[in-house]
C-alpha positions as CSV (number, residue, x, y, z in Angstrom):
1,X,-162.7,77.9,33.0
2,X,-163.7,74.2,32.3
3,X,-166.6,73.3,30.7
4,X,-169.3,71.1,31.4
5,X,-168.0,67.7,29.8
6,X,-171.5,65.9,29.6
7,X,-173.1,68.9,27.4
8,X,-170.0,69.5,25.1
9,X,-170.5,68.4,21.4
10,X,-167.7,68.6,18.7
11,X,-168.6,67.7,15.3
12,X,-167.4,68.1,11.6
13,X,-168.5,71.3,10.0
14,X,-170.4,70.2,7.1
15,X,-169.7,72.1,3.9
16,X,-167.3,74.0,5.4
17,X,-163.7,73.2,6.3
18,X,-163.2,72.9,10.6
19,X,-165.1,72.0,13.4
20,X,-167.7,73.5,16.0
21,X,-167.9,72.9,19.5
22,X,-171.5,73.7,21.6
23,X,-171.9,73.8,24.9
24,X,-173.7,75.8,27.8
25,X,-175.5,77.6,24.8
26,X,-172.6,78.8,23.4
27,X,-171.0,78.2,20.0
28,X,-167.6,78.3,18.3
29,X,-165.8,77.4,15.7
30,X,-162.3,76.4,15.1
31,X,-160.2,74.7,12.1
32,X,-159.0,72.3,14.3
33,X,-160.8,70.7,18.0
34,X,-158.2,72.3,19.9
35,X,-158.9,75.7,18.3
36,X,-162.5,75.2,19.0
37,X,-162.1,74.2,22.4
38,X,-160.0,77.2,23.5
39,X,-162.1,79.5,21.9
40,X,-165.3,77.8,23.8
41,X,-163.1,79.0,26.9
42,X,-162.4,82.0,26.0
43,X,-166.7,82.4,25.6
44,X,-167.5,81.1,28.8
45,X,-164.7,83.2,30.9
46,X,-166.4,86.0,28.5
47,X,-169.8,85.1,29.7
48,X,-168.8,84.6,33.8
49,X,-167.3,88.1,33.8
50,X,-169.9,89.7,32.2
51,X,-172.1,87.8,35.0
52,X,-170.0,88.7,37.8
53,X,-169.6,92.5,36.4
54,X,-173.8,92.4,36.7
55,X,-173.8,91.3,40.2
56,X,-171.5,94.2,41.5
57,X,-173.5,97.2,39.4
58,X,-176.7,95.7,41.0
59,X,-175.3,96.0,44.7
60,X,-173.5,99.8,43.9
61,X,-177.1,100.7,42.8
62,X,-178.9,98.8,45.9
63,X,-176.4,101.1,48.0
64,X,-176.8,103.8,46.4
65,X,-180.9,103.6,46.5
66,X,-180.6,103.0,50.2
């Protein structure tokens, strides 16, 4: 999954050795930008299937109901 490029932000950790990566109110945090940024796809893939795993519950139970 790509993300959204104009809400992404990578910065420098401060205090701490790495950097973070925000975006589509999700965080993560990698020692390098590449780490970062595969992990922040890794949480929004997360995040759709867990969206797309709600929508088909909700229709079984609508069927079910019916």
């Amino acid at each position: 999954m790509a993300t959204a490029k104009k809400k992404d932000q990578i910065f420098k950790i401060a205090n701490r050795s790495g950097y973070a990566m925000i975006s589509c109110n999700h965080l993560t945090e990698g020692f390098t930008i590449s780490q970062a940024k595969a992990r922040m796809e890794k949480a929004l893939a997360r995040t759709e299937r867990k969206k797309a795993k709600k929508k088909t519950t909700k229709k079984k139970q609508s069927k079910v109901k019916k």
